[in-house]
C-alpha positions as CSV (number, residue, x, y, z in Angstrom):
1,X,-36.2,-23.2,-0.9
2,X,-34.1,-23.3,2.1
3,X,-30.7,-23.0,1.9
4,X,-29.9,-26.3,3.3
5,X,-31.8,-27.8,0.2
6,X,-29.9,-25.9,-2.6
7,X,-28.2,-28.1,-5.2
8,X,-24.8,-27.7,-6.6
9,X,-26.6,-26.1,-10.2
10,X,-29.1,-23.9,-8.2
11,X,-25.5,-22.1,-7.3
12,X,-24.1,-22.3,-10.7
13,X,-27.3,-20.7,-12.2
14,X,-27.2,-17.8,-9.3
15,X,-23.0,-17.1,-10.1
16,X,-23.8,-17.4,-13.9
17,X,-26.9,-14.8,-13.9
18,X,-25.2,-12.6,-11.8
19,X,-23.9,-9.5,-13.7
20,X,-20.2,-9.2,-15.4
21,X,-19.2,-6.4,-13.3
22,X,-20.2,-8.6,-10.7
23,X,-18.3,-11.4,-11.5
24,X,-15.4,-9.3,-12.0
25,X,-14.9,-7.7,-9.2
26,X,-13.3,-10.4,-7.0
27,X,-11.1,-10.7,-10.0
28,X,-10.1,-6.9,-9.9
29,X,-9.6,-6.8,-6.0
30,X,-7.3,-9.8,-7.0
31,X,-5.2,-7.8,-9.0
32,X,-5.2,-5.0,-6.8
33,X,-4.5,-6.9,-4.0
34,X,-1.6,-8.6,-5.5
35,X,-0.2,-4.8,-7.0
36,X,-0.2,-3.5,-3.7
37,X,1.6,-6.4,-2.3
38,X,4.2,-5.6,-5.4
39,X,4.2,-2.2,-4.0
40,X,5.1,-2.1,-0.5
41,X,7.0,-5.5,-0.5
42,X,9.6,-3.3,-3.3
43,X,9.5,-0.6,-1.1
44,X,10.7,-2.2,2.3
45,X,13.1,-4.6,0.2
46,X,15.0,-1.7,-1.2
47,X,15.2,0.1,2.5
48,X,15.7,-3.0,4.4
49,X,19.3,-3.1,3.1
50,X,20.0,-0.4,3.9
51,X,18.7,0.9,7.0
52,X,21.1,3.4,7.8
53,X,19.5,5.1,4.4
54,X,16.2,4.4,5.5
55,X,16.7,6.7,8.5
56,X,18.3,9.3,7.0
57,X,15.8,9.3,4.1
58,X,12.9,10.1,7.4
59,X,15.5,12.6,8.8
60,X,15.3,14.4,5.7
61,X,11.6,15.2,6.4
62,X,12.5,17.2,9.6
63,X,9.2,16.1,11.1
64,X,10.5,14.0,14.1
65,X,13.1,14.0,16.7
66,X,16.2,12.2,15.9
67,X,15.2,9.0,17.9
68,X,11.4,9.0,16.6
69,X,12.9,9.3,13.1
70,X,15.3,6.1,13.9
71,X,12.5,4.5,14.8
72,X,10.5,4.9,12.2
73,X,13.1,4.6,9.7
74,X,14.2,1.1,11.0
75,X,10.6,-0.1,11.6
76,X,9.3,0.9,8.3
77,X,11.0,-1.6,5.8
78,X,9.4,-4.6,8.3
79,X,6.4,-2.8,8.2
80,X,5.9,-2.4,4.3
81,X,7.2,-6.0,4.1
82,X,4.4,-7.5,6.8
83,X,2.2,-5.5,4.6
84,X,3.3,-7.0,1.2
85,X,2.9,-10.6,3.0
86,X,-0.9,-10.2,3.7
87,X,-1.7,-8.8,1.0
88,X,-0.4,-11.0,-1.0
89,X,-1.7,-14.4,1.0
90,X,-5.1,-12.6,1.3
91,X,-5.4,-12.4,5.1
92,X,-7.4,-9.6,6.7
93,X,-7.2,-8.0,3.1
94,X,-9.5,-4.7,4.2
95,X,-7.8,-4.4,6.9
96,X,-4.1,-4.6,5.3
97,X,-6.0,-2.2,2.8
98,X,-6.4,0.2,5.6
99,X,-3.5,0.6,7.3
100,X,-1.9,0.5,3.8
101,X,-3.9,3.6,3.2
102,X,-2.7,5.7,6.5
103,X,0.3,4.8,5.8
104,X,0.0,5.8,1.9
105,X,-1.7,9.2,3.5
106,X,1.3,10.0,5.7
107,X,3.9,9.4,2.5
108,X,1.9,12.0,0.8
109,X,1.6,14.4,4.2
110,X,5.3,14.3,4.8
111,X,6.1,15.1,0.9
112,X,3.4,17.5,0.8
113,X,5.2,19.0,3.9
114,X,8.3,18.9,2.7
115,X,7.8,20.4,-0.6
116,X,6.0,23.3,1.4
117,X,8.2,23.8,3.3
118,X,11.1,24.3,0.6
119,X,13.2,21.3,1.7
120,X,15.0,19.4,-1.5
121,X,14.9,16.0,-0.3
122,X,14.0,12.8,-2.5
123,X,11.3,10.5,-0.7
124,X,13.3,7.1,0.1
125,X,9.8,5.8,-0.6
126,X,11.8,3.3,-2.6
127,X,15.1,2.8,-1.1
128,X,17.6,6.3,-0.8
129,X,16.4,9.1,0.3
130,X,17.6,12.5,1.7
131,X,18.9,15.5,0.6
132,X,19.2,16.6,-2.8
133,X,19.7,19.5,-5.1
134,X,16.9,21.9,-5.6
135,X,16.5,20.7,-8.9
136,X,15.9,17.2,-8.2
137,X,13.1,16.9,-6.1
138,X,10.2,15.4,-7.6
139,X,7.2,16.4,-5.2
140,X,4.4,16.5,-8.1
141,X,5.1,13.1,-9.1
142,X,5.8,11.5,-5.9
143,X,2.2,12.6,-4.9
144,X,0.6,11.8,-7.6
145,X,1.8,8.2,-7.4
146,X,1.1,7.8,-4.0
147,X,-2.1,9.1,-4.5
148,X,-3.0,6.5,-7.4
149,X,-1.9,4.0,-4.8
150,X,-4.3,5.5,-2.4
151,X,-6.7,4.8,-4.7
152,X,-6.0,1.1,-5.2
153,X,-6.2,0.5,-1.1
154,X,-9.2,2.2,-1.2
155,X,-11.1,-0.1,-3.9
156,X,-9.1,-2.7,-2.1
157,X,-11.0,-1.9,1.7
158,X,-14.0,-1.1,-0.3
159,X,-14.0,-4.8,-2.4
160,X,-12.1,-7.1,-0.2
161,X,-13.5,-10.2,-1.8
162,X,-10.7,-11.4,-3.9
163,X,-9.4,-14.6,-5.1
164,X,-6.8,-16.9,-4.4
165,X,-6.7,-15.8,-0.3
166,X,-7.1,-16.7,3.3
167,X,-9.7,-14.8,3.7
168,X,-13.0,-16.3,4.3
């Protein structure tokens, strides 16, 4: 049969015999999808108020100069937002998945770095930022949570297909 000539219940039967797990998954990448734009859309609204913060908290990584840092510090908030937009409207979801990822890999590479490197800063993944007292840093579980939403860009660029998008 030609596809031209397929009736409304031959695609019924085909979506109904499919498998669960099948079935699921646009449901899942839904979820995820929608998490992640929960994610970075908190994260650039808490810096974006503060933007002097947000600059100081990529200062604190001593990974750039001054100006690159300002840069980045103002520029990220926007960033995280645009992010949290398409991902949540469902346009060019793998791709939003993507760069969601490298940016969720260089989060963990600077905190990696700066716990290596002894400095006692907090994140600012989530607004603040900056220096703190030795005792306060929280490098383990600021990876570890980065790294779990690593993993949900990654199912996301792996299973795009979601519902509820612009995507087609």
């Amino acid at each position: 049969m030609s596809a031209e000539m397929r009736t409304e219940g031959d695609v019924e039967a085909a979506v109904a015999a499919a498998p669960a797990r099948t079935r699921a998954l646009p449901w899942i990448s839904t979820l995820v999808r929608v998490a992640l734009a929960g994610i970075f859309g908190a994260a650039g609204l808490l810096k974006i108020g503060d933007p002097n913060g947000s600059v100081r908290a990529v200062q604190a990584y001593q990974l750039f100069p001054n100006n690159v840092a300002q840069l980045i510090g103002y520029a990220l908030p926007f960033l995280e937002i645009a992010l949290a937009l398409v991902l949540l409207v469902g346009l060019a979801t793998r791709f939003a998945a993507v760069v969601g990822g490298l940016l969720l890999l260089a989060f963990i590479g600077g905190v990696g770095s700066a716990w290596a490197r002894g400095l006692s800063i907090d994140c600012g993944c989530f607004g603040g930022g900056g220096q703190v007292a030795p005792g306060e840093t929280r490098y383990l579980e600021e990876i570890l949570r980065d790294i779990g939403f690593l993993v949900l860009a990654a199912w996301l660029a792996f299973f795009p297909r979601s519902r509820f998008t612009l995507d087609r």
